[in-house]
C-alpha positions, 0 to 999 in steps of 0.5 A: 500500500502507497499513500500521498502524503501532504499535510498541514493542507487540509483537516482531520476528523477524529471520532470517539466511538467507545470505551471498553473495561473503564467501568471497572477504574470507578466502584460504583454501578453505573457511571458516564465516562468522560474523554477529554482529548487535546492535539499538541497541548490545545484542548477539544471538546470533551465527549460525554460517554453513555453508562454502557461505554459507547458514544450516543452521538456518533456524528459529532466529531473532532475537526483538527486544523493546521495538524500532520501526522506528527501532531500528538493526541492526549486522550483522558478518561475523566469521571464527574461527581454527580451532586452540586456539591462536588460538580466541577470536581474531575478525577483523571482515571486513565490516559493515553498518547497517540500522534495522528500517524499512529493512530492512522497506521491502527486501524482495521477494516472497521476504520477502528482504532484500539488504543489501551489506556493507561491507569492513574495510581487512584485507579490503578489501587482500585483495581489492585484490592478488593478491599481486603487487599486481595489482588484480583485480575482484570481486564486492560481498559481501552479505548476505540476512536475513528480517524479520517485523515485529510484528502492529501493523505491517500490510501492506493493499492499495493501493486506487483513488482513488475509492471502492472496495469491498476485499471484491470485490478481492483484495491485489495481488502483491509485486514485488521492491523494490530501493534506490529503495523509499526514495525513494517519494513520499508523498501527502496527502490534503486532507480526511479519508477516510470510513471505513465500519463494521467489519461492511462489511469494506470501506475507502473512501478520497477524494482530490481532489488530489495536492499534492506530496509528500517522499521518506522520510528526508530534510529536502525539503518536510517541514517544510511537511507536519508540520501535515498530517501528524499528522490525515491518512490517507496513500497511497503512490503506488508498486506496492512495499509500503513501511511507514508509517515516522512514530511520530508521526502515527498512522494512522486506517485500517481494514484486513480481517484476512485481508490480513495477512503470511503466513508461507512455506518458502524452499526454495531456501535449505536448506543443501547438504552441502560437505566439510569439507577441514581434518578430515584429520589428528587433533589428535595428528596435528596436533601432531607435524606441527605440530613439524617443520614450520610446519603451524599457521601455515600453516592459521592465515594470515589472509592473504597477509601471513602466507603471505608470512612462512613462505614467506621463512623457509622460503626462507632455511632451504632456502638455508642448508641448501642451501650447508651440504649443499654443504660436506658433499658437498665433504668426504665427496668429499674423504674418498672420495679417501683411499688406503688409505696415508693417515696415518689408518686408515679401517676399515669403519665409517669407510666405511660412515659416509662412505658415508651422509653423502653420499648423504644430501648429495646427496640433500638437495642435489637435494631442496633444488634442486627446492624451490627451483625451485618455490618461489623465485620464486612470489608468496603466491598461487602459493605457497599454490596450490602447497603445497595440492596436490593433495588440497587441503591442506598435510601433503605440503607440509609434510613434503617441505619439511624434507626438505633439513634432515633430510638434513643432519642426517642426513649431519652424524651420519654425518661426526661418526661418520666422525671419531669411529671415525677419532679412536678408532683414533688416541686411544681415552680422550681421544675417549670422554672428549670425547664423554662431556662433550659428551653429558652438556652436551646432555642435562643438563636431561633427566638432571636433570629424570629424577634430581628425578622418580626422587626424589620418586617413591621419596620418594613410595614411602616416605611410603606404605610408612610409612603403610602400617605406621601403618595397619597397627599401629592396626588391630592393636591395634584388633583386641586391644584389642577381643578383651582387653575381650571376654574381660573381659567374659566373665569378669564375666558368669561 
């Protein structure tokens, strides 16, 4: 295969088409990938991948201008937060580097080109532990892109070495190319080819030896072949198409017009429908769980590190939790054994208080077993496996995991009413006097900020009503100032 080439004339169009094994560079179930490209350091717009890896919009490509086969692509593969919180933050999960050239010389017969990634260390240590620190083998990640290159850059067939004729012969298939399309050998021609005239459509080429040649991209036997280079017409002796990749020494060949590159249609790389499993809940929603429970951290986590984080802090709040619920139990069964003789009266609502206390204690107190049980000994992967559940995400795990809080809140206030109904029956005026105080210390800012907001809106009311009755007195005397000049007027004209 010959191709022309004469860049930095026209443009290049490059195509993202997919991504394969990046999902696995990122713990959660379903993500968008970003890739973000830039040609010789100057940034392109980025493409927003589907949760499957593949492009949804193949028709938009990459123009490049002013580009040769020596410009280099910086690929990244970027993943974005999903909360407002952390919206502009990215992390950079893998990246690879490609000039045009090679990425021209890749290509299959899809016009495909693979082109393997390389991980960050954040991802490369996801990949590397499962949490328990078991290594665990994966799939290389890659990514797949389209490249068509400028008109000037032309793909011919390969012909014999004698003398053939092209209009009776038709371009020989594409077979896929892999790494070793690199590695081709170069051949040079001794004496320059005969080309035939233009009307003949037709391209003769001669070669009488085969000295030996170099590989692309490297320092062997180039030094030598740079003389002859520069006036020779060239053959690359493999059944690959690979592009001519010298600037520096043109190509004197002449090609038939219809053995240009043909645009095609993958259709095997349209987009699928994949659910999106994190819509669940509306941003109101969102936020109110967001405030009894860790669920913005959750759904945040890059990784096991972070999941690692709010599994040791719920642990220690469902330990705390669990032996200040023990405590009340213990108190509310002390009370439960009271006569009705005891120094103390217990009324009804004394009763009815203790009565719920501790069945909130004891309920919490099962609730927070099982928790424990569940999630104690667990590794960040099992854990996030576990708290998933289901229905494949974290709101019945995030309300069932301040359970035990809620209930020792809740048999907290039924011991504090317990003692306050006992301590009123005993001392009435000192108990609403403490309770009072101590109402007032809690609440203080709210009545503070209720007292500044009642202010000014009355103040606000104010300034209204008074400019109400400015207004309302200019017009009046607007309007009787007119009706005294009209009557002046009347009377001169009589």
């Amino acid at each position: 295969m010959v191709f022309t080439n004469n860049a930095h004339e026209q443009e290049w169009r490059l195509t993202v088409v997919r991504t394969h094994n990046v999902h696995q560079l990122k713990q959660e179930k379903s993500w968008r990938p970003i890739v973000q490209l830039a040609v010789d350091q100057q940034p392109f717009p980025e493409v927003m991948l589907g949760v499957d890896g593949q492009n949804p919009n193949l028709k938009t490509t990459h123009i490049i201008h002013d580009a040769s086969h020596e410009s280099r692509v910086v690929f990244e593969i970027c993943c974005q937060a999903k909360t407002k919180k952390k919206q502009k933050r990215r992390t950079v999960l893998a990246r690879a580097s490609m000039t045009l050239g090679e990425i021209l010389v890749r290509q299959d017969a899809k016009k495909l080109t693979e082109i393997k990634l390389t991980c960050q260390t954040s991802a490369i240590r996801r990949l590397s532990s499962n949490g328990s620190g078991n290594s665990t083998p994966t799939r290389h990640p890659h990514l797949h892109v389209r490249l068509l290159p400028p008109p000037s850059i032309t793909l011919l067939p390969r012909r014999s070495t004698t003398s053939t004729d092209v209009s009776d012969s038709e371009e020989e298939p594409l077979t896929p190319s892999s790494d070793r399309a690199l590695s081709e050998t170069l051949s040079v021609a001794s004496e320059p080819v005969e080309q035939p005239s233009l009307a003949a459509e037709t391209v003769l080429r001669h070669r009488k030896r085969k000295p030996k040649g170099y590989h692309l991209f490297s320092g062997s036997e180039c030094g030598s072949e740079d003389s002859r280079l520069s006036s020779g017409s060239f053959q690359i002796d493999a059944e690959e198409t690979v592009p001519f990749l010298e600037p520096e020494s043109p190509v004197r060949e002449t090609f038939v017009g219809e053995h240009g590159i043909r645009h095609w249609i993958a259709g095997s790389f349209l987009p699928q429908y994949s659910p999106d499993r994190f819509s669940v809940l509306s941003q109101h929603g969102s936020s109110m769980l967001d405030i009894i429970s860790p669920y913005q951290r959750l759904n945040d986590a890059d990784g096991f590190e972070e999941l690692e984080r709010v599994m040791r802090d719920l642990q220690a709040e469902w330990n705390y939790a669990g032996a200040s619920l023990i405590a009340l139990a213990a108190i509310d069964a002390t009370v439960f054994g009271l006569t009705p003789d005891s120094t103390f009266a217990i009324d009804s609502l004394a009763k009815r208080s203790v009565a719920a206390g501790g069945l909130a204690a004891g309920l919490g107190l099962a609730i927070d077993v099982w928790l424990i049980l569940q999630y104690n000994c667990a590794d960040p992967r099992k854990f996030q496996t576990r708290a998933l559940g289901v229905f494949d995400n974290y709101i019945s795990f995030c309300i069932t995991c301040r359970l035990p809080t809620l209930c020792l809140f809740v048999s907290t206030c039924a011991l504090l009413l317990f003692l306050c109904s006992v301590a009123f029956a005993v001392w009435p005026t000192a108990s609403v006097v403490v309770c009072f105080v101590a109402g007032f210390l809690v609440v203080s800012q709210y009545l503070v900020w209720a007292i500044m907001r009642g202010v000014r809106a009355i103040w606000r009311g104010m300034v209204g009503i008074f400019m109400g009755s400015v207004t309302l007195w200019r017009g009046m005397w607007d309007v009787g100032g007119r009706e005294k000049e009209e009557g002046e007027r009347v009377e001169q004209k009589t």
